[in-house]
C-alpha positions as CSV (number, residue, x, y, z in Angstrom):
1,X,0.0,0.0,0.0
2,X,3.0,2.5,0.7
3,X,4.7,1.8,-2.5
4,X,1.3,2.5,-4.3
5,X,0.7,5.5,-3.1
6,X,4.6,6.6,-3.1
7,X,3.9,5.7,-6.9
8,X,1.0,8.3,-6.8
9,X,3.2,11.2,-5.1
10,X,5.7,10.3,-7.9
11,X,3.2,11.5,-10.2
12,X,2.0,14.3,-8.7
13,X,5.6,15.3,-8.6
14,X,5.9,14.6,-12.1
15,X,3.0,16.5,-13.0
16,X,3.3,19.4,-10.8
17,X,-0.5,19.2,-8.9
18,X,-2.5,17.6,-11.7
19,X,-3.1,14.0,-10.7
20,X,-3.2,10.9,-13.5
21,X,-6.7,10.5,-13.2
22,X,-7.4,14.6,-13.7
23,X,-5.5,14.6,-16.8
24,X,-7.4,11.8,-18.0
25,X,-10.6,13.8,-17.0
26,X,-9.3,16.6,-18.8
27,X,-8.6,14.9,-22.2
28,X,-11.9,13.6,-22.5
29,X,-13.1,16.3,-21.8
30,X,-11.1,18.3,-25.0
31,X,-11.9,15.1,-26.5
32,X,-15.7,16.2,-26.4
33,X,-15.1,19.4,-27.3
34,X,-13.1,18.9,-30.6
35,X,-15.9,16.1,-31.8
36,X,-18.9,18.2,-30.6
37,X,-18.4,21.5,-33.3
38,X,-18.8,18.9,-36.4
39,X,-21.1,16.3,-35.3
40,X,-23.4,19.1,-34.2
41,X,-22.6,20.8,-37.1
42,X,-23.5,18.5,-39.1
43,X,-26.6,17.5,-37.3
44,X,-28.1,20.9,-37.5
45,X,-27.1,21.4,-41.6
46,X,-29.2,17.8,-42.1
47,X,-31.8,19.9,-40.1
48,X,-31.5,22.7,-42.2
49,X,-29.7,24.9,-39.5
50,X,-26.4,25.8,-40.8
51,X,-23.7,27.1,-38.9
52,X,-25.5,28.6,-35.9
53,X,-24.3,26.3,-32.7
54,X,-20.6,26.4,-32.9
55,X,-20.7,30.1,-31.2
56,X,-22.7,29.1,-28.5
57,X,-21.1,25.7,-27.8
58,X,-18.2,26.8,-27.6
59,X,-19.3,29.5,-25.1
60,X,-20.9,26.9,-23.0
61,X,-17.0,24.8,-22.5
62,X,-15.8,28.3,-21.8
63,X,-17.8,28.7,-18.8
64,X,-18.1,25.3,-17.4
65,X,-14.5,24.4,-18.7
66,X,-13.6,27.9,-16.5
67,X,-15.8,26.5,-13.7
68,X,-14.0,22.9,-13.6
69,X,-10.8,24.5,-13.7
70,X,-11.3,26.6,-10.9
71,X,-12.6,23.3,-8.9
72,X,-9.4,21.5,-9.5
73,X,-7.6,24.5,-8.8
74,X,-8.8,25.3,-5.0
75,X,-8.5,21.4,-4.4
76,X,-5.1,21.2,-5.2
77,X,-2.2,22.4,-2.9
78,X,0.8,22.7,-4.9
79,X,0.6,25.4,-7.8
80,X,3.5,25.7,-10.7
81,X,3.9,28.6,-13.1
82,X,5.4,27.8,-16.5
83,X,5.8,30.5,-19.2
84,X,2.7,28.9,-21.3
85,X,1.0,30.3,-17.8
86,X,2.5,34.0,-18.1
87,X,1.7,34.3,-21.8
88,X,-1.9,33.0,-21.4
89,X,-2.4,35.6,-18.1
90,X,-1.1,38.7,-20.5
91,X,-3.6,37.4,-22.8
92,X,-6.9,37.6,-20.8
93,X,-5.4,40.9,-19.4
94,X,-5.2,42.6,-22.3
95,X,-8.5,40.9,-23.9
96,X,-10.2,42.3,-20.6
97,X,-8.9,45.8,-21.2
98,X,-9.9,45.7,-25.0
99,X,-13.5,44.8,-23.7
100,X,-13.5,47.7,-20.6
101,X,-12.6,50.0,-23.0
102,X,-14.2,48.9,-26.2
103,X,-15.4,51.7,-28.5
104,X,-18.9,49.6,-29.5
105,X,-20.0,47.2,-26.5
106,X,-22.7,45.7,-28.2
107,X,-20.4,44.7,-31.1
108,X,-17.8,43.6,-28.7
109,X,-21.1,41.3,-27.2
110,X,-22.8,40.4,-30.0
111,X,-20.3,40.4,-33.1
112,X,-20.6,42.7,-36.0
113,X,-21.1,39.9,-38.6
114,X,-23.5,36.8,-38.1
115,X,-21.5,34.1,-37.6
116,X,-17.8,35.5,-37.5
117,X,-17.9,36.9,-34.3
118,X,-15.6,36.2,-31.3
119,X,-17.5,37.5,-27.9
120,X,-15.3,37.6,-24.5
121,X,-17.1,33.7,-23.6
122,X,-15.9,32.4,-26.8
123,X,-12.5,33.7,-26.3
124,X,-12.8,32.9,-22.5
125,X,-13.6,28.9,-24.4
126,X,-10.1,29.2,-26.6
127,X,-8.3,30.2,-23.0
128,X,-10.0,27.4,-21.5
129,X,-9.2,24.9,-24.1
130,X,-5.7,25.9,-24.5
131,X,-4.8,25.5,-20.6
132,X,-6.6,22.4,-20.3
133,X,-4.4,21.2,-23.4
134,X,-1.1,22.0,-21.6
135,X,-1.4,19.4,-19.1
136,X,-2.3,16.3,-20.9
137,X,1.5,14.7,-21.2
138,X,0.8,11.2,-21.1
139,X,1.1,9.3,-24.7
140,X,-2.1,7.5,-24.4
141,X,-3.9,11.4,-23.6
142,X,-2.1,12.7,-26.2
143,X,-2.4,10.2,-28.7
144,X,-6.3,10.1,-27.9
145,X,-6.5,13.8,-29.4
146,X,-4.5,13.0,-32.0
147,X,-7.2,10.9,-33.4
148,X,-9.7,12.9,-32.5
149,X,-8.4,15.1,-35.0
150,X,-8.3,12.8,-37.4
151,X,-11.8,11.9,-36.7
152,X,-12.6,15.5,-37.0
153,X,-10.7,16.0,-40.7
154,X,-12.7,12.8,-41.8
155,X,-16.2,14.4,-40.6
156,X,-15.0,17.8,-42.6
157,X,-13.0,16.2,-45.7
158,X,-16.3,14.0,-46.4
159,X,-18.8,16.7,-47.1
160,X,-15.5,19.5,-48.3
161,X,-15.3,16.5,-51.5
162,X,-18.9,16.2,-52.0
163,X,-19.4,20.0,-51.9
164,X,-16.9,20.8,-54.8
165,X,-17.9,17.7,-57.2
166,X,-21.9,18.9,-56.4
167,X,-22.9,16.1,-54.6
168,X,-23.8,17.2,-51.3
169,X,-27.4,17.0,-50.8
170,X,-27.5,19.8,-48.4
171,X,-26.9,23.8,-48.7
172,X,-23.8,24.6,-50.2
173,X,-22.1,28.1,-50.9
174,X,-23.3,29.8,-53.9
175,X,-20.7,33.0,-53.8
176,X,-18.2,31.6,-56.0
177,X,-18.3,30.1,-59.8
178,X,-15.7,26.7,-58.8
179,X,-17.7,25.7,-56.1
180,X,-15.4,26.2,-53.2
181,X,-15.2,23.6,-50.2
182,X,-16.2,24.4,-46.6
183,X,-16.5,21.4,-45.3
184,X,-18.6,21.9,-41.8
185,X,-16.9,25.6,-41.3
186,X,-18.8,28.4,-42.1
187,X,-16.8,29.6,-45.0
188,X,-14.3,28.3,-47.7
189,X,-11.6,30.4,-46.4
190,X,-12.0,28.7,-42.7
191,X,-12.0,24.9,-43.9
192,X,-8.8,26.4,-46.1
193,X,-6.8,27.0,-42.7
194,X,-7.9,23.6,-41.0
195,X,-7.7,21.8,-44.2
196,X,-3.4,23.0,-44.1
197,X,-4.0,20.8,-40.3
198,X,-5.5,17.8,-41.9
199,X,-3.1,17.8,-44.9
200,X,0.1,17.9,-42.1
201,X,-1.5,15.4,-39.7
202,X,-2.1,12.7,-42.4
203,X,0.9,13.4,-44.3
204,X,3.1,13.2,-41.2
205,X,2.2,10.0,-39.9
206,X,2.5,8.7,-43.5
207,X,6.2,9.7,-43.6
208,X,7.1,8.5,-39.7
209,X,9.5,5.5,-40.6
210,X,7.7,3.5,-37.6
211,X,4.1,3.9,-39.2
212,X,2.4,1.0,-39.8
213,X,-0.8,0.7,-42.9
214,X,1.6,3.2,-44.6
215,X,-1.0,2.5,-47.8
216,X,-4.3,3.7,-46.2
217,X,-2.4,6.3,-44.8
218,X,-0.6,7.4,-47.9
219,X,-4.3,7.8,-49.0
220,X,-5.5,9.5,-46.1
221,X,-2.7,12.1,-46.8
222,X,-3.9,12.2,-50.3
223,X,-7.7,12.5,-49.6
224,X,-6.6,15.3,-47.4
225,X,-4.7,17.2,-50.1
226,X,-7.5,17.0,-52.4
227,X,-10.1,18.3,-50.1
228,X,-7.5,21.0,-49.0
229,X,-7.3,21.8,-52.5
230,X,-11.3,22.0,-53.7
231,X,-11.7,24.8,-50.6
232,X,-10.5,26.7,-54.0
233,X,-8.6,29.2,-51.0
234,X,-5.2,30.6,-51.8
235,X,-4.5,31.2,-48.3
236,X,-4.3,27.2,-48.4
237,X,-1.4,27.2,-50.7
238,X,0.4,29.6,-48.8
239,X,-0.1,27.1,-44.7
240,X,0.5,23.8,-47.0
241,X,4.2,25.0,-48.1
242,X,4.6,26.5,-44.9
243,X,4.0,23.1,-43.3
244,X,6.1,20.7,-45.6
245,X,8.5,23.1,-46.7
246,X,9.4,23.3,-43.1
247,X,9.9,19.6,-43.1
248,X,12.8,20.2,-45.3
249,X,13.9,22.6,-42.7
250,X,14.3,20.4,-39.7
251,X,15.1,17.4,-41.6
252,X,18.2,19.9,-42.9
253,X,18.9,20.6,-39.0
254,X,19.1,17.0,-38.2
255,X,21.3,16.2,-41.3
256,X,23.8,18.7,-40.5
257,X,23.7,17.5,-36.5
258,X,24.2,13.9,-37.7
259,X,21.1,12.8,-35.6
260,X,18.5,10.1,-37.3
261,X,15.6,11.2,-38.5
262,X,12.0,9.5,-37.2
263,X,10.8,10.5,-41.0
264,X,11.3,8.8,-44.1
265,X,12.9,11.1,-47.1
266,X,11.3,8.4,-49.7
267,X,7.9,9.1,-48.4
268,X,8.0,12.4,-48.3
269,X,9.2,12.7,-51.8
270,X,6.5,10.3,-52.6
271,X,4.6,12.4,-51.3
272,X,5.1,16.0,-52.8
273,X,5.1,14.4,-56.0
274,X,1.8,12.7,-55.5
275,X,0.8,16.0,-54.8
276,X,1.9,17.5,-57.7
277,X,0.8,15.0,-59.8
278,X,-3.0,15.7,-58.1
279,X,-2.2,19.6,-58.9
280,X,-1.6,18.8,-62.2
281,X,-4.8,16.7,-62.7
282,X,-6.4,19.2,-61.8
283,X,-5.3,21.9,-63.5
284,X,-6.4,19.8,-66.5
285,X,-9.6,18.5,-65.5
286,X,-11.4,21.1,-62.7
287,X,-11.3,24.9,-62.7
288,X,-10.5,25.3,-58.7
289,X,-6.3,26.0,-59.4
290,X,-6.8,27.9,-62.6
291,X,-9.9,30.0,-61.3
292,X,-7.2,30.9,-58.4
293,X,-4.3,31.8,-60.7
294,X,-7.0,33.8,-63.0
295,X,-7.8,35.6,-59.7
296,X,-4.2,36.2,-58.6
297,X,-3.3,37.0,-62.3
298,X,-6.2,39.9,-62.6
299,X,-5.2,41.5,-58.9
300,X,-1.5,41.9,-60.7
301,X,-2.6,43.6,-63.4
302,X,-5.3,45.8,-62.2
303,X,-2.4,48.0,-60.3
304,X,-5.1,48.5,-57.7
305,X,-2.6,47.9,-54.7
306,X,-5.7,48.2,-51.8
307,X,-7.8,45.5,-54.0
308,X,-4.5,42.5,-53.6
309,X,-6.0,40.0,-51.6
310,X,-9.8,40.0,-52.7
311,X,-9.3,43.2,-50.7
312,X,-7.3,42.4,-48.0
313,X,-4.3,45.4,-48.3
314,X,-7.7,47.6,-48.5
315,X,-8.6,46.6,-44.3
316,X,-5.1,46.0,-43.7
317,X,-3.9,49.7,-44.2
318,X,-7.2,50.8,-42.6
319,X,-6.2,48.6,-39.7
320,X,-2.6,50.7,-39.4
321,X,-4.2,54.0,-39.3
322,X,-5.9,52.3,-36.1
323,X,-3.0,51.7,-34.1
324,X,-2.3,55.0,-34.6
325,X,-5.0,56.0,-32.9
326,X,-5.7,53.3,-29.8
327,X,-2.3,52.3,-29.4
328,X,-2.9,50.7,-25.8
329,X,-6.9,49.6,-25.6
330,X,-7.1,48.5,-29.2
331,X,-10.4,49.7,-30.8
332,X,-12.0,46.6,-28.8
333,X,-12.5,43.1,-28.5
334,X,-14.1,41.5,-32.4
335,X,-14.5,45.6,-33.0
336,X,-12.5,45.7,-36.4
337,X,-15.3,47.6,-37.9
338,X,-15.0,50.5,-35.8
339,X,-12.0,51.1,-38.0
340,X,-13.9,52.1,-40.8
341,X,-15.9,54.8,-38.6
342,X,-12.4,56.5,-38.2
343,X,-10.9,56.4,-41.2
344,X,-14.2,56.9,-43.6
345,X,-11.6,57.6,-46.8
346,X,-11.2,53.5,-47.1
347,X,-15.1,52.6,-47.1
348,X,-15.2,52.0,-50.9
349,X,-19.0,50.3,-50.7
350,X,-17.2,46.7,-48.8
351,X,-15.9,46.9,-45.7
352,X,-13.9,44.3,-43.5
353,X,-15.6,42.8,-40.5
354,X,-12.0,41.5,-39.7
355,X,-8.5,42.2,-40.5
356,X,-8.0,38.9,-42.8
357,X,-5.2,38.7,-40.8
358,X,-5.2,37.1,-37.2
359,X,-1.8,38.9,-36.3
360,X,-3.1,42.7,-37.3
361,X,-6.5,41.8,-35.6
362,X,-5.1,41.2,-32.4
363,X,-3.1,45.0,-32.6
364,X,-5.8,46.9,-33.9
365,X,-9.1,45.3,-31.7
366,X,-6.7,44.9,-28.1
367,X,-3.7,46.9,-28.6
368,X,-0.1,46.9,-29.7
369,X,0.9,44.8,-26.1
370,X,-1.6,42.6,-26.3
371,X,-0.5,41.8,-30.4
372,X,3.4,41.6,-29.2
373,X,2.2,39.1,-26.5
374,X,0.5,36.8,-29.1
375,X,3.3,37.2,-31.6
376,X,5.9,36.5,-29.0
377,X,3.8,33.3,-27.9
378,X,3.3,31.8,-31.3
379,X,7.0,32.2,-32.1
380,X,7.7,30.7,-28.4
381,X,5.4,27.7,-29.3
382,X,7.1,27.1,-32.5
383,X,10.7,27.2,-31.0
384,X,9.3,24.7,-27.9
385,X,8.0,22.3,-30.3
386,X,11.4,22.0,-32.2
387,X,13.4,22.1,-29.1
388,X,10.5,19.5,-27.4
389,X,11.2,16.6,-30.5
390,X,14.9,17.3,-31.0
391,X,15.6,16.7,-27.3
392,X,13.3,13.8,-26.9
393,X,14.7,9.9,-27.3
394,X,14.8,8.4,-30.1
395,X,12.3,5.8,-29.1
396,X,9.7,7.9,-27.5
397,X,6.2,7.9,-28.6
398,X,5.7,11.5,-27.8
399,X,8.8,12.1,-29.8
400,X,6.5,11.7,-33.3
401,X,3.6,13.6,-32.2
402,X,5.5,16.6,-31.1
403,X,6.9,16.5,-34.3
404,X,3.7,16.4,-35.7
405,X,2.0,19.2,-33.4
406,X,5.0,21.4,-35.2
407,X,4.2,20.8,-38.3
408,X,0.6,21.6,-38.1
409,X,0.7,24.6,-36.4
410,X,3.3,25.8,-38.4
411,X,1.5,25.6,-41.2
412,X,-1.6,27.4,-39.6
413,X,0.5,30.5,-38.1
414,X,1.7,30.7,-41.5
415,X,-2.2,31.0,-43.4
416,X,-3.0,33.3,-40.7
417,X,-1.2,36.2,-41.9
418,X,-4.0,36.2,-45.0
419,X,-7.1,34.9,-42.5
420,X,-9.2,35.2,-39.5
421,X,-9.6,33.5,-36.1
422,X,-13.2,31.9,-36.4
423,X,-15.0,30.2,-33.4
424,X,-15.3,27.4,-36.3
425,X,-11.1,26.5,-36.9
426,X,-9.7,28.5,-33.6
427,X,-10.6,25.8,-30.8
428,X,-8.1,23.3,-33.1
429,X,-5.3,26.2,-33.2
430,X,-5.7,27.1,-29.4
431,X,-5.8,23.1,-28.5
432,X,-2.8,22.0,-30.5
433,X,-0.6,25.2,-29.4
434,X,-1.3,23.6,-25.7
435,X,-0.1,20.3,-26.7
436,X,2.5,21.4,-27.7
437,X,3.2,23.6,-24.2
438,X,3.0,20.5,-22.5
439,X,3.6,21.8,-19.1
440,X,5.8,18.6,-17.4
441,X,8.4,19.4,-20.3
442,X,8.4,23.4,-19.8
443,X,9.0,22.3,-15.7
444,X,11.6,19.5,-17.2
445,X,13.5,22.0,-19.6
446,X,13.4,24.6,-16.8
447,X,15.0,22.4,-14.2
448,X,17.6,21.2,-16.9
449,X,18.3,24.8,-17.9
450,X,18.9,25.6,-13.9
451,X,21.2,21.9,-13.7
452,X,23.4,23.3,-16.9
């Protein structure tokens, strides 16, 4: 009986004050939360009901995920701090300031768009869901997640297919001639930026020398790139060279450090040339690569600099003139628009609900802080992962999925330079940036910093 429960300290050691069983509690719980948005989702477009639960589901696990962290909090002793900890306080400070001092309340509330907005409860459920993720460290946790996500890009790539070739029996987007892909997202642009997640999960495991099935995987990895590509987004292109040119990157890094790779070089030149095999196809056969290049092609030409980016440079240099002017506060929380109210000179009849750009939105709605602080923490993620995977052994499980975790969120920091944070991708950014923040390795590289 001693030895067990010496066992049991161990691991509360190990884990800071998070026992085993509450980081099993906590994975299935994250587990729920990542399968709920597209079963739902899907549920209510079979009813006819497209795209209006995500927002409030995902403020609902904000509140009670808040509420059973506070629980396990005050029942725990022992509290740690790990940097993940100070970035994600600065965060909710500065997101409570933008609110307090938000220049439209009720848009800050209620969203200036139906559908795209981000109230303070569903940022409060991205907070939730990215602490919560930080302590899962177990393989078995981690690797449950992991398929979540897969179950999740199978739920999505399914109806993203069907939507492009005309064969989904339910309502589809009508705005574009190639009929883009949205999968169970709200817009073509948003299944774009999880699509570059699926594409680098699937091709990943395919190119991990210990994978086994490497066939149905290899086709997984294709089904993925296919669907990525039918979202007909450009934005796609940019997160899917990100991801696997960065592959090149590390693989480089190892090469040059004379440490084994866990990857395959075979597979992944399979698989780039797969992929441009299925470009090519389909530059032949389907309209959704040349429609894009058309559209790129006429931007170019027009010499209209603020219309680049169906747009984009347009909000984006409205957006600067911002900063300019709320410097500190931000213009407030999901209160873009507001922009447009100062600076009337860049209302040309279509205005930006958002920044098209996650980075600039987080300056010009909370402050110029508050946008350092996420910058600083996305770049801190990135460097963690590498550092997590290169210092891990050889033979260690966790080893591969860190890996994995880099690649994908790599590949999504990179899209978001020409996107938006939606309630419909953002709980898959926030959870896999926690994964990767694993907080028993911060404590571990910590402690062997200090030992150095």
């Amino acid at each position: 009986m001693k030895e067990k429960t010496k066992g049991l300290l161990d691991r509360d050691i190990n884990f800071n004050y998070w026992r085993e069983d509450t980081e099993g509690f906590l994975t299935n719980f994250l587990v729920i939360i990542a399968l709920s948005f597209p079963v739902i989702e899907l549920i209510a477009v079979m009813c006819g009901h497209n795209h209006i639960f995500m927002a409030p589901l995902l403020r609902i696990f904000g509140v009670v995920g808040f509420v059973i962290l506070l629980a396990i909090f005050f029942n725990n002793k022992n509290h740690s701090f790990c940097i993940s900890d100070f970035f994600l306080l600065l965060s909710v400070l500065f997101t409570v300031i933008s609110v307090v001092f938000s220049k439209s309340k009720l848009i800050t509330f209620t969203g200036a768009a139906e559908n795209h907005s981000e109230d303070p409860f569903q940022v409060l459920g991205y907070f939730v869901i990215f602490f919560m993720a930080t302590h899962i460290a177990s393989y078995d946790n981690r690797k449950k997640l992991i398929i979540a996500i897969l179950i999740v890009a199978v739920l999505n790539n399914i109806p993203a297919i069907l939507q492009h070739l005309q064969l989904w029996p339910f309502e589809v987007m009508a705005e574009e001639p190639f009929n883009p892909a949205f999968g169970l997202t709200l817009h073509f642009n948003f299944y774009g930026a999880i699509s570059v997640m699926f594409s680098a999960i699937s091709g990943m495991v395919f190119m991990m020398k210990k994978t086994k099935h490497i066939i149905a995987w290899y086709v997984a990895a294709l089904l993925c790139f296919v669907a990525a590509m039918f979202s007909g987004s450009r934005l796609t292109w940019v997160g899917l060279v990100a991801s696997f040119g960065f592959v090149i990157v590390l693989e480089l890094y190892y090469k040059l450090k004379g440490i084994e790779s866990i990857l395959s070089v075979k597979r992944y030149a399979l698989l780039v040339i797969s992929f441009a095999i299925i470009c090519a196809l389909l530059i032949v056969f389907d309209d959704i690569i040349v429609s894009q290049i058309v559209e790129t092609t006429k931007e170019l030409e027009s010499g209209d600099v603020t219309q680049m980016g169906t747009g984009r440079m347009n909000m984006w240099l409205v957006g600067l003139e911002s900063i300019k002017d709320y410097p500190l506060t931000g213009v407030g929380l999901d209160n873009f628009v507001y922009c447009y109210e100062l600076h009337p000179e860049y209302d040309h009849g279509w205005i930006g609900y958002k920044a098209h750009n996650e980075y600039l939105q987080v300056f010009v709605t909370q402050g110029v802080l508050a946008g350092v602080n996420y910058i600083v923490m996305c770049l801190y993620t990135v460097l963690f992962g590498i550092k997590t995977f290169i210092c891990e052994d050889e033979d260690s499980k966790n080893k591969a999925i860190a890996y994995i975790l880099v690649i994908m969120i790599v590949g999504y920091f990179c899209q978001a330079f020409f996107n938006n944070s939606a309630t419909n991708i953002s709980p898959y950014k926030w959870l896999v940036m926690g994964l990767i923040l694993t907080r028993c390795k911060q404590k571990e590289m910590k402690r062997d910093g200090h030992e150095g």
